[in-house]
C-alpha positions as a Markdown table, in Angstrom:
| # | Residue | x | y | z |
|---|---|---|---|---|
| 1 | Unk | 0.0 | 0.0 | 0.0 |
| 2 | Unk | 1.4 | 3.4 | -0.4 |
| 3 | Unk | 2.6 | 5.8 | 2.0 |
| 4 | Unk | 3.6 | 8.6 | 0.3 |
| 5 | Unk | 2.4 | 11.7 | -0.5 |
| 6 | Unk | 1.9 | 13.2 | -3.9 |
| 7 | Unk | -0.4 | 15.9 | -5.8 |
| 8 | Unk | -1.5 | 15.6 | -9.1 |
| 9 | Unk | 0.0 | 18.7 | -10.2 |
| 10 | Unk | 3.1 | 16.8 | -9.7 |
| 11 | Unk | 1.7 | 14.2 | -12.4 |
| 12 | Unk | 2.6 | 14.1 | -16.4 |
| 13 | Unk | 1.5 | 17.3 | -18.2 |
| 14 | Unk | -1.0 | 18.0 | -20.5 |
| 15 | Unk | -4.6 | 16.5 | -20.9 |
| 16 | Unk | -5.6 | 12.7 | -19.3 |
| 17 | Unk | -7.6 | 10.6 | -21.3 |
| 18 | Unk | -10.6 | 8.4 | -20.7 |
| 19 | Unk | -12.4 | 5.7 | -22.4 |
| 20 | Unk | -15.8 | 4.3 | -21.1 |
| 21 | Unk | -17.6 | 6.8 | -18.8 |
| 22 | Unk | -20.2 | 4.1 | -17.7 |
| 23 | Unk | -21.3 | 3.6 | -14.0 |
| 24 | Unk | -17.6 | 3.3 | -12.9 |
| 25 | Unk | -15.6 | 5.6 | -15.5 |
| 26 | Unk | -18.1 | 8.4 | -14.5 |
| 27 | Unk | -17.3 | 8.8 | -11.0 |
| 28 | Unk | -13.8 | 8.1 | -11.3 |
| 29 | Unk | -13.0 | 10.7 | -14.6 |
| 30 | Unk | -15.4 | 13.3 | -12.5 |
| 31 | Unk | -13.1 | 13.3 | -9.5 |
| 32 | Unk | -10.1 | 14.3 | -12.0 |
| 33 | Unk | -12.5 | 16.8 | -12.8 |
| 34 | Unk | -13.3 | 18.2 | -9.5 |
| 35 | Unk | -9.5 | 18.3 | -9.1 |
| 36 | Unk | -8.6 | 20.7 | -11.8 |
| 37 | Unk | -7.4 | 18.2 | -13.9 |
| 38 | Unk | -8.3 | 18.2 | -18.2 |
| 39 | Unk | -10.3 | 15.3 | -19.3 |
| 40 | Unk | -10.8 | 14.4 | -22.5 |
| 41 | Unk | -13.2 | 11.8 | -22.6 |
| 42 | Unk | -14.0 | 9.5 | -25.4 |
| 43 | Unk | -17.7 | 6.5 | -25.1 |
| 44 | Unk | -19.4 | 5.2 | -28.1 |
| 45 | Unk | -22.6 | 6.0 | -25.9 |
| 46 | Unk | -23.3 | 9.5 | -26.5 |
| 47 | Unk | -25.7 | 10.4 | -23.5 |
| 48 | Unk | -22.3 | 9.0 | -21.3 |
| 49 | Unk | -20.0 | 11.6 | -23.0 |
| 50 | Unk | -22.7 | 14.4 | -22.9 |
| 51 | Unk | -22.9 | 14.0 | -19.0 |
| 52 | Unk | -19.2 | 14.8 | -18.8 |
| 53 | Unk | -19.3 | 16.8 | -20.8 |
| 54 | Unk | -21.4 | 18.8 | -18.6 |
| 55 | Unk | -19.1 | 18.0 | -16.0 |
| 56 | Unk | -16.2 | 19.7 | -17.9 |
| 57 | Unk | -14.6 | 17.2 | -19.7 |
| 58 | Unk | -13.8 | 17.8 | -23.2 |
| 59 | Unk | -15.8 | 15.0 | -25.8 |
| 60 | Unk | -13.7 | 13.3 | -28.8 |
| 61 | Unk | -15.1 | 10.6 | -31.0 |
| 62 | Unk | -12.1 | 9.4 | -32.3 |
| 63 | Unk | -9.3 | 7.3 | -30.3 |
| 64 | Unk | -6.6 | 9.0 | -33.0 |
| 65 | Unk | -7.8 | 12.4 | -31.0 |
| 66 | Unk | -5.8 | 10.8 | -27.9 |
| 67 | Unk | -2.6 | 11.2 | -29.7 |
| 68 | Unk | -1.6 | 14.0 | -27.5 |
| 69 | Unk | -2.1 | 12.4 | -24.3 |
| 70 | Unk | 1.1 | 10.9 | -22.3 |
| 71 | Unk | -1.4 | 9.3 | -20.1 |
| 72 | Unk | -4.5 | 7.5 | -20.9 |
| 73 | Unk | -7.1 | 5.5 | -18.0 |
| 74 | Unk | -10.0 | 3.3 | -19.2 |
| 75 | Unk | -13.0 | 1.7 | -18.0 |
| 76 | Unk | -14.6 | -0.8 | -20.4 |
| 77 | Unk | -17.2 | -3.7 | -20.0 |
| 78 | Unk | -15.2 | -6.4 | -20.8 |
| 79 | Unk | -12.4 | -8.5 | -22.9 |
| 80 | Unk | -13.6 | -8.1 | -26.2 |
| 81 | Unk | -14.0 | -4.1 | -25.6 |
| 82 | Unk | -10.4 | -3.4 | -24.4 |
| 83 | Unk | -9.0 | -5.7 | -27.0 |
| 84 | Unk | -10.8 | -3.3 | -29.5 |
| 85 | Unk | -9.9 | 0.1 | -27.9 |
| 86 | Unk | -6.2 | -1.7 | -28.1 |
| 87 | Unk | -5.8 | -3.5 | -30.7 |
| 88 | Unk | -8.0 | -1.7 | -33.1 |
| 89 | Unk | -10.9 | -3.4 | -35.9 |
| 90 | Unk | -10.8 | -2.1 | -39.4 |
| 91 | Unk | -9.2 | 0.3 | -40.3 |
| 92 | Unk | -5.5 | -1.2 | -39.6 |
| 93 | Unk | -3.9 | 1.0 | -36.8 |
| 94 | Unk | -7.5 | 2.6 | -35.3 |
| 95 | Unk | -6.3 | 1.5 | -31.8 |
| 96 | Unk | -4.7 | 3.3 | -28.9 |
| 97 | Unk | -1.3 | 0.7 | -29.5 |
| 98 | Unk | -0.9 | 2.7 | -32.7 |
| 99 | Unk | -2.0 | 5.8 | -31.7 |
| 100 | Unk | -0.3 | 6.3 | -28.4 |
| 101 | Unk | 3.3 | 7.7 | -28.6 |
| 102 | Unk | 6.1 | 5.9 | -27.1 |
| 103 | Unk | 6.7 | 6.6 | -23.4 |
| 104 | Unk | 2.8 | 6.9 | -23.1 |
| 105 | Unk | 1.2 | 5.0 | -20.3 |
| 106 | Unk | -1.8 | 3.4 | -20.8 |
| 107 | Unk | -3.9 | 2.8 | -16.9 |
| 108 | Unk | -6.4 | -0.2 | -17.9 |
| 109 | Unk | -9.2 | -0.1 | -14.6 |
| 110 | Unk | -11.3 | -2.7 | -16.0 |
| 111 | Unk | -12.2 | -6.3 | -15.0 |
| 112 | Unk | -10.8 | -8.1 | -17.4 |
| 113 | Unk | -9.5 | -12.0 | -17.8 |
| 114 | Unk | -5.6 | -12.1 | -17.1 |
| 115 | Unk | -5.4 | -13.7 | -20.7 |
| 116 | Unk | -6.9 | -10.8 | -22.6 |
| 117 | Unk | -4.5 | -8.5 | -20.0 |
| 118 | Unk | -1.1 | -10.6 | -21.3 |
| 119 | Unk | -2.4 | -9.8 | -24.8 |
| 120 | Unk | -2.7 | -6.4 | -24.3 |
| 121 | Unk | 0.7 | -6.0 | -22.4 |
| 122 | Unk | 2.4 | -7.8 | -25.3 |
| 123 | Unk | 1.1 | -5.5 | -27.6 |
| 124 | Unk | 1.9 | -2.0 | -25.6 |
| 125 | Unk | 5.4 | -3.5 | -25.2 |
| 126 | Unk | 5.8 | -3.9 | -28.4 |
| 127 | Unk | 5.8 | -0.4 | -29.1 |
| 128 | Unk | 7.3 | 0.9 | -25.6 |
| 129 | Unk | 4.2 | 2.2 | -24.3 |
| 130 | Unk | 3.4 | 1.2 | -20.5 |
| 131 | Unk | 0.8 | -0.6 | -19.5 |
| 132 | Unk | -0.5 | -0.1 | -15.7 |
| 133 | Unk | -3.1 | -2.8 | -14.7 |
| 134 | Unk | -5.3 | -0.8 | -12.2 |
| 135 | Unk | -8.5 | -2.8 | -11.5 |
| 136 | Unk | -11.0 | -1.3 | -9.3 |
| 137 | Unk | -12.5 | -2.7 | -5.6 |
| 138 | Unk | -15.4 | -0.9 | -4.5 |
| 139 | Unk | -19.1 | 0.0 | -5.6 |
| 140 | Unk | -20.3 | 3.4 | -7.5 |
| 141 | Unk | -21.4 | 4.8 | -4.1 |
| 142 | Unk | -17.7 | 4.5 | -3.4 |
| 143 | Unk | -16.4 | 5.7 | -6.4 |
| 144 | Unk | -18.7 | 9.0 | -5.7 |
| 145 | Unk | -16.3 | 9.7 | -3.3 |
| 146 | Unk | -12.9 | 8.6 | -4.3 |
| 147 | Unk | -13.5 | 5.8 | -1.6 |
| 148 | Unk | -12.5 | 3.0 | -3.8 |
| 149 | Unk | -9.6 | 0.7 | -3.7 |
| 150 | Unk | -7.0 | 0.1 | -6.3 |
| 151 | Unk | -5.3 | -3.1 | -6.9 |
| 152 | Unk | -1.9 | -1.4 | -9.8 |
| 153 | Unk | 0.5 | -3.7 | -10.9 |
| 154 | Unk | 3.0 | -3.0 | -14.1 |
| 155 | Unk | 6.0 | -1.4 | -14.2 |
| 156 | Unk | 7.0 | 0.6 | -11.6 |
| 157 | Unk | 7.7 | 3.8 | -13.1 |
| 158 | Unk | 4.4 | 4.0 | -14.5 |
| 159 | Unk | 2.9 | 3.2 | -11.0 |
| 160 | Unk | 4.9 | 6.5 | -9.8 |
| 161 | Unk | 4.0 | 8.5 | -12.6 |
| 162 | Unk | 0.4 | 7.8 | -12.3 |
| 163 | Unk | 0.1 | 7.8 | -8.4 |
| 164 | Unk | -0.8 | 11.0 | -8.2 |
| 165 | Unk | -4.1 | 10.8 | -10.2 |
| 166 | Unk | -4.7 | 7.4 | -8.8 |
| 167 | Unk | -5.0 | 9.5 | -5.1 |
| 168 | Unk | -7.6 | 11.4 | -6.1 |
| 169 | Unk | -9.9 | 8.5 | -7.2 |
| 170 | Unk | -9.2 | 6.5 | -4.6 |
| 171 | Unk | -8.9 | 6.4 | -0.6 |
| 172 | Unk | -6.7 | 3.3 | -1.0 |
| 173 | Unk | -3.9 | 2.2 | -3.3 |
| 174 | Unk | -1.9 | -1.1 | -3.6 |
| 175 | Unk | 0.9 | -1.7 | -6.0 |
| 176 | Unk | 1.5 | -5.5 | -6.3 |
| 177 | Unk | 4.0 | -6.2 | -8.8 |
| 178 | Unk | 5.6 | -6.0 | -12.3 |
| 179 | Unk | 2.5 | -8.2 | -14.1 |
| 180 | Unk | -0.5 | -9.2 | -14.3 |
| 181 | Unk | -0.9 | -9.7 | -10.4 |
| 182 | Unk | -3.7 | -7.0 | -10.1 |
| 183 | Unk | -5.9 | -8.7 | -12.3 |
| 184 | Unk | -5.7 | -11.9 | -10.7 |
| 185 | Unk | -6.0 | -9.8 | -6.9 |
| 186 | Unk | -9.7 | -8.5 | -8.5 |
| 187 | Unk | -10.5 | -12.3 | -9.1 |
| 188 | Unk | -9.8 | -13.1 | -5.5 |
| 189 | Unk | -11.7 | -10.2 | -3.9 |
| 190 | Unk | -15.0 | -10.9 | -6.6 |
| 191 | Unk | -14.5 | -14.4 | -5.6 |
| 192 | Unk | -15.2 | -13.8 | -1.8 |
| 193 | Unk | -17.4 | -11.3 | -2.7 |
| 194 | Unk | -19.8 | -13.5 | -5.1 |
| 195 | Unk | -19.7 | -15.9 | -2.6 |
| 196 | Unk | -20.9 | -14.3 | 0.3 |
| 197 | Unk | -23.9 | -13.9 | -1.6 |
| 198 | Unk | -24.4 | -17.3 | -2.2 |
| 199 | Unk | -24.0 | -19.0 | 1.5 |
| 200 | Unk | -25.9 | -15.9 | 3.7 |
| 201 | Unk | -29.0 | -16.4 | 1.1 |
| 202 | Unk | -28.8 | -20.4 | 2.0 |
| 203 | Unk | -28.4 | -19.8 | 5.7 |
| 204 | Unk | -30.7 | -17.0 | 5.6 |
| 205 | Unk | -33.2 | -19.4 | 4.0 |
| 206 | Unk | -32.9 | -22.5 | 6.2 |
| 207 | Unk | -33.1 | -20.3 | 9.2 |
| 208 | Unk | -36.7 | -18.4 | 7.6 |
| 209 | Unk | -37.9 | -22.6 | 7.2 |
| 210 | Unk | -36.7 | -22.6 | 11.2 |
| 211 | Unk | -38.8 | -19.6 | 12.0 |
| 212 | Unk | -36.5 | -17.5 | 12.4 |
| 213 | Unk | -37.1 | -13.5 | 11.1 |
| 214 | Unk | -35.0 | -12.2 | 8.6 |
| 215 | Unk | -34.3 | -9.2 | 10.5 |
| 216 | Unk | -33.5 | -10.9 | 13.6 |
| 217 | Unk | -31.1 | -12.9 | 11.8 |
| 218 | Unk | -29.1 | -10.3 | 10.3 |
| 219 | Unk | -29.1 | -8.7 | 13.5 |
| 220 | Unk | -27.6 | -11.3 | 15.5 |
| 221 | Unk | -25.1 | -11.9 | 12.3 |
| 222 | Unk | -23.9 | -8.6 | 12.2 |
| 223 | Unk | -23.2 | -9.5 | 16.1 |
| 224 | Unk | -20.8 | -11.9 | 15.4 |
| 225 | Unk | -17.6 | -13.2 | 14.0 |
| 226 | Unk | -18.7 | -14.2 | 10.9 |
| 227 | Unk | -19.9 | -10.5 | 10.1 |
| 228 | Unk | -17.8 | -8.7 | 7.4 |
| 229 | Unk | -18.3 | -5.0 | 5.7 |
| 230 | Unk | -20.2 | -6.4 | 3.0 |
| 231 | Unk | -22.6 | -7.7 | 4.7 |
| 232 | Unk | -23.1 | -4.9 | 6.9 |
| 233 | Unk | -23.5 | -2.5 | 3.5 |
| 234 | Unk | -26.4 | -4.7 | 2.7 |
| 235 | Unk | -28.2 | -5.0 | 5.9 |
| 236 | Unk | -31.2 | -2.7 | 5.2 |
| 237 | Unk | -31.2 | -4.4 | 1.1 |
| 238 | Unk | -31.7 | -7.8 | 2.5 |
| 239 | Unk | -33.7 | -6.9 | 5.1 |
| 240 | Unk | -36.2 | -5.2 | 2.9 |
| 241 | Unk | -35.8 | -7.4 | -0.5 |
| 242 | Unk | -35.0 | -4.0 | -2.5 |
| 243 | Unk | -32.3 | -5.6 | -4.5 |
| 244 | Unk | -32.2 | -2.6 | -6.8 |
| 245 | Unk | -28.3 | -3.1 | -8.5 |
| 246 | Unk | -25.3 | -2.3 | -7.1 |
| 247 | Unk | -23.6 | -4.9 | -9.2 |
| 248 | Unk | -26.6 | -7.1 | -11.0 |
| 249 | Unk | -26.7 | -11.3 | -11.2 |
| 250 | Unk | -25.6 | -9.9 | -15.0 |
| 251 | Unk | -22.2 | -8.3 | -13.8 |
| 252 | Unk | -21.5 | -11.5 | -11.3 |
| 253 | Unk | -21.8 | -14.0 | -14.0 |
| 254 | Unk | -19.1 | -12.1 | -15.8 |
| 255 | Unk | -17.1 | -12.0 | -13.2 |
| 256 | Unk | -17.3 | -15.6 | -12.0 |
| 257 | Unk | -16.8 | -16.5 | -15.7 |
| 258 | Unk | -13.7 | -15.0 | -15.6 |
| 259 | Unk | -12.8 | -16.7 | -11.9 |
| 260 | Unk | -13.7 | -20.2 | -13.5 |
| 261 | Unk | -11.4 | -19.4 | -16.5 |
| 262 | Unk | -8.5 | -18.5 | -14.9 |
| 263 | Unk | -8.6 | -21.1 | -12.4 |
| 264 | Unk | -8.8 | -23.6 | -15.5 |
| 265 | Unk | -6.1 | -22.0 | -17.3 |
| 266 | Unk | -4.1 | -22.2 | -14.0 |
| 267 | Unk | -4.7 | -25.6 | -13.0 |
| 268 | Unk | -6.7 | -24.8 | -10.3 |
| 269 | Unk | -10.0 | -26.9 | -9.4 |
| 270 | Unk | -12.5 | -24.5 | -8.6 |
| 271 | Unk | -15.3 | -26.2 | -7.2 |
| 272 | Unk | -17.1 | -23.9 | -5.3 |
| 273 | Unk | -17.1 | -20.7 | -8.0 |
| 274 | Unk | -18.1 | -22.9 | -10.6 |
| 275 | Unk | -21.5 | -24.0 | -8.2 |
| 276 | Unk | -21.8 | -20.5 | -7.3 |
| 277 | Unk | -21.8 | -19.2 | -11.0 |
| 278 | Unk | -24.7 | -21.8 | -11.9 |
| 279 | Unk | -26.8 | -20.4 | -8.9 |
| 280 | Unk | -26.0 | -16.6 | -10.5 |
| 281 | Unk | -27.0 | -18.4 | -14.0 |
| 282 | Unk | -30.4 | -19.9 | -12.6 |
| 283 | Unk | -31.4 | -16.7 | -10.8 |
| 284 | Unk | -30.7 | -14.5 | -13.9 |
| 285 | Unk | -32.7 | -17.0 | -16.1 |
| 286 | Unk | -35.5 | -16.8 | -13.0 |
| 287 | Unk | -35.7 | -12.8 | -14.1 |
| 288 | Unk | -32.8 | -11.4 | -11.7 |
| 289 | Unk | -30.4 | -10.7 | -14.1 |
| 290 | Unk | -30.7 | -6.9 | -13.8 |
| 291 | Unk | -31.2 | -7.5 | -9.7 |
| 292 | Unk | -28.6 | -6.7 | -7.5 |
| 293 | Unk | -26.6 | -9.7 | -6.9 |
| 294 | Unk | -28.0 | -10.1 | -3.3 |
| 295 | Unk | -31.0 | -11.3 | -5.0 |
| 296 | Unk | -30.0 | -14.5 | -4.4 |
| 297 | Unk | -31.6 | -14.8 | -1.5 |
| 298 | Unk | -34.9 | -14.2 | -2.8 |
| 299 | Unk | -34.3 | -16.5 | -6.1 |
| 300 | Unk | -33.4 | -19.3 | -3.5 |
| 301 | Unk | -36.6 | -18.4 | -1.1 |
| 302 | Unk | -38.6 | -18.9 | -4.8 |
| 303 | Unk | -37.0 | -22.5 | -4.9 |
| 304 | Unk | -37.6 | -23.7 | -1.4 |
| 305 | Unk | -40.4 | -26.1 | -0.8 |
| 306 | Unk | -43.7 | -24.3 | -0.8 |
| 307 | Unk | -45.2 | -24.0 | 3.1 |
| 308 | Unk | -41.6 | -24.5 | 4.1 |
| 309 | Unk | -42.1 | -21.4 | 5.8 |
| 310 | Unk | -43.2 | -20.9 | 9.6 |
């Protein structure tokens, strides 16, 4: 974690980049904002660039317009969209490995699989352009208010130069190493994170068939050892079954895909993530996709044995 201190007027000059100002990229781009930093901003959705642009960001709908900035971040949805904002489509050299200069750094926040991430470092390498792997831990609530986590890993000078910025998005940074050991850090903390989901809605459950109140339960959990911070965040969700999304059933099947890949590319058995991403499957195909992931509990309550209930 770091412990020094640094300002982001003592960051690169000239403008920042950003690709993908969705529910994440917004927060995070509007705190460089908010700083006095220049954005410019690039989103194939245009209601997404017209809200920062509102904001004070400056709007491009080219990736070539980037050309001028040492230092670009991005937020995208997944594998397929970094690899195009990277690599390019048609025509031949439309991506940001071709368009960047050399000596350019390129901060990649998504949550991507650690085999799309090696392709893309290969590719920046290739034309000595730095590639900081800078996933993000936290919720858009967080983001809000720079109280996010980043998990940075790449080459350290690119950490240094782009610490500064990084401290205004965030209340707490890590820098982990000289590869892709960020990405595989996000995979461990979704991994916990997905899973607390699925065994508090199954003990929840089986005590509701026992009885027991809901809000009596999470009472006396939130009492006890077992009790973490996410569960405490989503207390009065649970409590009331208002699984509006945080993170949908959508986003955890993504991300749970990606834990189940990378533990088969790795050799690892993972037995529990792979059960846990069929229950996220079965409750989006029950109508929670777009449900807050902590839906579980309700799409397992569904499945119970009817009159079950005392």
């Amino acid at each position: 974690m770091t412990t020094q201190s640094r300002t982001p007027s003592e960051a690169r000059a000239g403008p920042v980049g950003w690709i993908g100002v969705g529910k994440m990229g917004a927060p995070m781009a509007g705190n460089l904002l908010k700083s006095g930093i220049d954005v410019v901003v690039s989103d194939t959705v245009t209601a997404n660039g017209d809200a920062m642009k509102a904001r004070g960001a400056r709007i491009v709908e080219k990736l070539a317009s980037f050309d001028d900035c040492q230092t670009v971040f991005s937020t995208l949805p997944n594998d397929a969209a970094l690899l195009s904002v990277v690599l390019g489509d048609e025509p031949e050299g439309s991506g940001l490995a071709d368009i960047l200069a050399p000596g350019s750094i390129l901060v990649e926040m998504s949550t991507v699989s650690p085999h799309c991430s090696s392709q893309i470092a290969d590719a920046l390498a290739a034309r000595d352009i730095d590639y900081l792997r800078a996933p993000i831990s936290g919720s858009t609530a967080l983001a809000e208010t720079a109280s996010v986590t980043i998990l940075a890993s790449g080459r350290q000078s690119a950490w240094d130069a782009t610490l500064p910025w990084l401290r205004v998005m965030s209340s707490r940074q890590f820098y982990l190493g000289g590869g892709d050991e960020a990405r595989f850090m996000k995979l461990v903390l979704n991994t916990m994170v997905g899973a607390t989901s699925s065994v508090l809605s199954e003990a929840l459950v089986l005590g509701e068939t026992g009885g027991l109140d809901r809000r009596t339960m999470m009472e006396v959990i939130c009492e006890s050892a077992v009790v973490s911070p996410l569960i405490k965040y989503k207390v009065d969700a649970i409590e009331t079954n208002d699984f509006a999304p945080a993170f949908s059933v959508a986003q955890m099947i993504k991300d749970f895909s990606l834990i189940t890949e990378a533990g088969q590319n790795n050799g690892v058995p993972m037995f529990n993530a792979n059960l846990i991403l069929q229950q996220y499957i079965a409750a989006a195909n029950s109508g929670l996709e777009k449900s807050d992931f902590f839906a579980l509990v309700q799409w397992l309550r569904d499945m119970s044995r009817p009159g079950a209930y005392k």
